[in-house]
N, C-alpha and C positions, 0 to 999 in steps of 0.2 A: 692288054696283051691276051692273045689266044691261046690255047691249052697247046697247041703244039710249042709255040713260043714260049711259055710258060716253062716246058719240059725242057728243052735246050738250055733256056738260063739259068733253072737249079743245077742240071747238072752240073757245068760250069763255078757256080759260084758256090757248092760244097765242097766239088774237087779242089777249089781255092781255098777255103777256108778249113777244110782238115786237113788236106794232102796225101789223101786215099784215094785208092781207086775206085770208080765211079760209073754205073753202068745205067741204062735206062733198060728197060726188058719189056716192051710191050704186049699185051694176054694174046696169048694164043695156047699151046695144045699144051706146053708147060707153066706155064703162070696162066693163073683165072684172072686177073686182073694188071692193068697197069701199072708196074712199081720203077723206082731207083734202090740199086742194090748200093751202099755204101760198105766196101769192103775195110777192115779192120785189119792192124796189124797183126794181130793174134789169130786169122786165120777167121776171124769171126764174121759176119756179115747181118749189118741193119738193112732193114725192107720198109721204103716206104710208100705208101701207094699216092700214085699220082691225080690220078681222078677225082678221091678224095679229099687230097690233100686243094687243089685247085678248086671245086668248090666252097671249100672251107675261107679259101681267099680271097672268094667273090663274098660270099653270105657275112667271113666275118668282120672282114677287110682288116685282114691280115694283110702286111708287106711280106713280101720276098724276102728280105734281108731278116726278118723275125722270122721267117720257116727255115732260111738257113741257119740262124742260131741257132735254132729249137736241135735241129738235128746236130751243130756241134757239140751244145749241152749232151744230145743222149751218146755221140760217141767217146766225149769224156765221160761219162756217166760207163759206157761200160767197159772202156780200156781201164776205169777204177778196179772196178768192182768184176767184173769179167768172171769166167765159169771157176777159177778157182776160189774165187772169194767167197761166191754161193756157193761151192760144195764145203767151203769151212760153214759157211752157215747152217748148213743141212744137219749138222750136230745137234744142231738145238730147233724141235719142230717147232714150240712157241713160238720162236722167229722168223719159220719159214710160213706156217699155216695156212697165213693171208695170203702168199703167194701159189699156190697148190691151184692146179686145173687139169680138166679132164682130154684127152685127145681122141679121137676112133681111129686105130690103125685094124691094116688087114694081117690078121694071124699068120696066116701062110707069109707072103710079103718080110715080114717081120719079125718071124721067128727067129733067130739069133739075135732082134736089139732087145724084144722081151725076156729073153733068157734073165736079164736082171734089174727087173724092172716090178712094179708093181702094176696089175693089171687086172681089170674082171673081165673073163669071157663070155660073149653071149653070139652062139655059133659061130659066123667067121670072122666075130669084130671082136677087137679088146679093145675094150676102154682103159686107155694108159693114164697113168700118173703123171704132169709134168711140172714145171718150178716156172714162171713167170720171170724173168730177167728183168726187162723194161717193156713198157707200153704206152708209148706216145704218139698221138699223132700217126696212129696207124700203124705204129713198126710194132710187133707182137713180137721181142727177143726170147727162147725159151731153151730148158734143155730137161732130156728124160729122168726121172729121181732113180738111183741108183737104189736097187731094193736094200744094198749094207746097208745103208743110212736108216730106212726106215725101220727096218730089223729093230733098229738099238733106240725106236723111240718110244717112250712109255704109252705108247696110245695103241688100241688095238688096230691093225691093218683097215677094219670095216668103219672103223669110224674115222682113219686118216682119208679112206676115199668120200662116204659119203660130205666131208667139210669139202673137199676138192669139188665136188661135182656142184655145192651151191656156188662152191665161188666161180664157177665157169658159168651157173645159169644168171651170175651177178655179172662177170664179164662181159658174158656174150649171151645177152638176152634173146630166149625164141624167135623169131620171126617169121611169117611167111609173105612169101612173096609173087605178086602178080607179074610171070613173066614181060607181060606188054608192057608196066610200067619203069621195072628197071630196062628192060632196052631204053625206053628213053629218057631217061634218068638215071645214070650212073650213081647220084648221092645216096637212091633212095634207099630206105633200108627193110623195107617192108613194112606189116600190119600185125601190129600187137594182138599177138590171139586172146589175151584176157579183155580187150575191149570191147565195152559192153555191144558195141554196135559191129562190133566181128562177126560172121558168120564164112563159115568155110564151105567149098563146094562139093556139093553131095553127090555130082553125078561120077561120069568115069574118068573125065577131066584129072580129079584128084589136084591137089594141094602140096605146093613148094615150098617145103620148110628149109630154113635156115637159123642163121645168128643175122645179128646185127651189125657183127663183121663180114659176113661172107667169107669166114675160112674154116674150114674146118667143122664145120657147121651140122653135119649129119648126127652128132651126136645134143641136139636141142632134143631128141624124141626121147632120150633116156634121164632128161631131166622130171627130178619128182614132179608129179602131177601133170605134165604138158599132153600126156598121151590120153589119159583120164579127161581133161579139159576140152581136146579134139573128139572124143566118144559124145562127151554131155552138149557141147555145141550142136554137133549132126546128129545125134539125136539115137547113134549107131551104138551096137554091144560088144563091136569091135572093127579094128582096122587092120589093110593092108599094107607095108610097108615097104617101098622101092630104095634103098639106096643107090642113085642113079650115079653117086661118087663121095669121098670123103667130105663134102662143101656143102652136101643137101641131100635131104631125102622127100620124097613122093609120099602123101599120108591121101588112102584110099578108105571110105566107106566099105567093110567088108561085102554089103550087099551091093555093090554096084558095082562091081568088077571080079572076074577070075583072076586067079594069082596065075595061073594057067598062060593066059594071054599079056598079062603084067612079067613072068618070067621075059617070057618072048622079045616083050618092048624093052625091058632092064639087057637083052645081050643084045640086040642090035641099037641102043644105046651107046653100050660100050663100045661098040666093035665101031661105031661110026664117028662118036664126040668125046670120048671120054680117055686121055692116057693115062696108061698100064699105070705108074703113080698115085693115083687119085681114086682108082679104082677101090673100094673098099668089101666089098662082096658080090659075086654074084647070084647069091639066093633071095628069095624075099620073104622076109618076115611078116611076123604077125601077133598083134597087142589085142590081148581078149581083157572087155573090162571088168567081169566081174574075180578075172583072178590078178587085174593088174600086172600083166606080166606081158613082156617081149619075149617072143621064140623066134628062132629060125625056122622055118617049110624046110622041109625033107626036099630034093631032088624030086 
């Protein structure tokens, strides 16, 4: 069967098999990618990406009827356990710990959901706190950690984030990616930058970082060591950094480029591919190596 026909009979045969409603959404200027939205009674909704899911059926021969299970398990799974049950969990961090990961939202954007949230600022990005729900099979369930909770856990704030930030570089491992390949290859996931035979591009071209996932991805540059790693491969004392949307960022050679002409490209980016949603700053930073740090560029 072919990926379009493929798409048509899951829909079908999960709306039969949960008895929710059931949507296909294919990428365009609001989804990056192809998914099925399966809505939940509780107002909730699983995501599952199509693309992904359909190579995994060729490569792992997987049936149909196992991909629709899978997805009825995770909708029992979270009309169980659902947001009230994790917020009783959120009582005790022990329990939650493992599940803790990082997000990049835009400050401005977002100002009133971090009013109570845990977050670190770096110019116009926060890196938010979030709880992990479920994660199967591409649906990534999640919901923001409510700062009461954290408030009252014996650990200090800096050390609840930095456990969250490894478990997000365990989640969603770095990646960068050669635009020409994923076009034609939707599975692919990129190129492990710690392999040894990695080498990233030095000229003004610059470098498409992401995850493994492709969501959310912009914040792989704030994972310990990954920015240090891009310095010592190119061989640079520091880098440019485009956030061209919340999914991925541009990692430039400081000497091969103006930030100057790199603003420029970052707002007719936006203005021409990128919706207001996903948008995550439009300044461009900057990682100097020898004080290991991310800044924002001034205007």
């Amino acid at each position: 069967m072919d990926y379009k026909e493929f798409v048509e009979e899951l829909v079908k045969e999960i709306k039969k098999e949960t008895g929710f409603r059931v949507e296909f959404c294919a990428a365009d200027e609001e989804e990056t990618q192809d998914c099925i939205n399966v809505y939940t009674n509780e107002n909730g909704k699983l995501r599952l990406l199509t693309e992904k899911t359909y190579c995994k059926m060729k490569t792992e021969g997987k049936t149909l009827t196992e991909i629709v299970q899978a997805v009825k398990q995770s909708t029992d799974n979270f009309l169980k356990m659902g947001i009230p049950g994790k917020l009783k969990q959120l009582q005790c961090y022990e329990q939650v710990k493992g599940e803790l990961f990082i997000r990049p939202l835009n400050m401005e954007k977002k100002k009133e959901e971090l009013e109570n949230s845990l977050y670190k600022q770096n110019g116009e990005i926060a890196l938010t706190l979030y709880m992990k729900i479920s994660d199967e099979d591409g649906k990534l369930t999640s919901c923001k950690v409510p700062l009461s909770y954290v408030e009252k856990w014996p650990v200090k704030e800096e050390n609840v984030f930095e456990e969250a930030m490894k478990n997000t570089m365990s989640m969603m491992p770095p990646r960068v990616c050669e635009l020409l390949k994923l076009v034609l290859n939707p599975a692919y996931e990129g190129e492990d930058i710690y392999a040894s035979d990695y080498i990233p591009e030095k000229g003004g071209i610059g470098n498409c970082m992401s995850t493994s996932s492709k969501t959310n991805g912009a914040v792989a540059i704030f994972y310990p060591g990954v920015a240090k790693t891009f310095c010592h491969k190119l061989g640079a004392d520091g880098l440019y950094l485009v956030f061209t949307s919340v999914h991925e960022v541009m990692i430039h050679d400081e000497e091969s480029v103006e930030p100057e002409n790199l603003k420029t490209i970052l707002e007719e980016t936006i203005e021409e591919a990128i919706p207001e949603e996903d948008v995550l700053t439009r300044h461009i930073y900057h990682y100097d190596l020898k004080s290991d740090q991310i800044e924002m560029l001034a205007a």
